[in-house]
C-alpha positions, 0 to 999 in steps of 0.5 A: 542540549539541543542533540539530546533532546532531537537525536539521543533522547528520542531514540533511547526511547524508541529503544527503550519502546521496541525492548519493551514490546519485544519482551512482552512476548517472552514475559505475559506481566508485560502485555498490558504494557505493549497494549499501552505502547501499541495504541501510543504508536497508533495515535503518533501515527494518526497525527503523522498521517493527518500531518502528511494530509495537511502538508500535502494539500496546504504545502504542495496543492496550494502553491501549485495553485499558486503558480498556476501549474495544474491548478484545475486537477489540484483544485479537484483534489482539495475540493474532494478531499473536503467533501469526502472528509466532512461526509465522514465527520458528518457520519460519525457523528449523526449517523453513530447509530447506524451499524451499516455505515452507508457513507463509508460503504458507498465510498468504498464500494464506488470509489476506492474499489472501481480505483484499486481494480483500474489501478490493478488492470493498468499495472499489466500494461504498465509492465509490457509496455516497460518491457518493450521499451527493455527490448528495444534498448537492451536485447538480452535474455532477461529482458525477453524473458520478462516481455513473455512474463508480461504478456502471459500474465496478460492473456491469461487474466483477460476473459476472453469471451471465446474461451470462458463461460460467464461463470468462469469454466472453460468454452473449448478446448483453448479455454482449457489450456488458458485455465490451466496457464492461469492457474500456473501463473497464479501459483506461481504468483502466490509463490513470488508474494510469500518471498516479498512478504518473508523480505518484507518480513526479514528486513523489519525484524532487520531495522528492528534490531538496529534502531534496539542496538542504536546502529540507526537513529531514523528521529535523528536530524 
């Protein structure tokens, strides 16, 4: 009984779901259904992220806490969490009227972007310095052909004041090329995103197909 209820019957269902759904594409009078199942695996999800919230500051931050191991930066994290948490509930429910939505955009604008943009400038770095450490341990053409990947995407998004103007148009002659290598990397960049998004793309259709014809059951125990 117990293996029906935690491993069969939840994945007959996410089946039966996934079948349904895959259908409405193909047959119109199903689409009011997919609606339903949409916003059903939205609000599971909703729950699943609240879940995880609450795990992670109550199951992680609070033993750490606890043991006095990076306390000080848990602490931080909870109290923002908190803070930033109750400043949204409070806008939700007195500010509903306002279309603006300052709290939200003040949040966005002077926190989750400034982090996003200092996140982006580190992963360069991040990547020549993980390349260095390639070449003093392992010398091979990969490895070197990865450092000069680094290093070109670095000089290349860095505005340098010699060469750019403050609107972007090259200064001199070396500002020309570095625009030109900039607009290689940056196609070339393009490029290398379609190909993860079509591998992000072919291997959900993948996982798809098998959780629909039972080879993986992901809600088993």
């Amino acid at each position: 009984m117990r293996r029906l209820l935690t491993s069969i019957l939840p994945t007959v269902v996410t089946a039966l779901a996934g079948l349904v759904v895959l259908l409405s594409f193909l047959l119109p009078p199903l689409a009011n259904l997919r609606t339903i199942l949409v916003n059903v695996a939205a609000v599971m999800a909703a729950f699943a992220l609240v879940l995880g919230f609450v795990h992670l500051i109550l199951g992680v931050h609070v033993q750490r806490i606890q043991r006095g191991k990076g306390a000080f930066f848990s602490i931080i994290l909870i109290v923002s969490a908190g803070l930033t948490i109750g400043l949204l509930i409070f806008e939700r429910l007195v500010l509903a009227g306002d279309p603006t939505r300052p709290i939200s955009t003040f949040i966005f604008n002077n926190v989750i972007t400034p982090m996003q943009s200092s996140l982006g400038a580190l992963l360069t770095i991040f990547l020549a310095i993980a390349a260095f450490r390639l070449m003093r341990q392992r010398r091979t053409a990969g490895a070197l052909w990865f450092l000069l990947s680094a290093l070109i995407v670095l000089i290349t998004q860095i505005p340098l004041p010699f060469a750019i103007n403050p609107d972007g148009s090259a200064a001199n002659l070396f500002g020309q090329i570095l625009n030109g290598a900039r607009n290689l990397i940056d196609a070339a960049t393009t490029g290398g995103m379609r190909g993860l998004l079509l591998g992000v793309a072919l291997g959900t259709i993948a996982m798809a197909f098998r959780v629909l014809f039972f080879i993986d059951r992901p809600q088993s125990e």
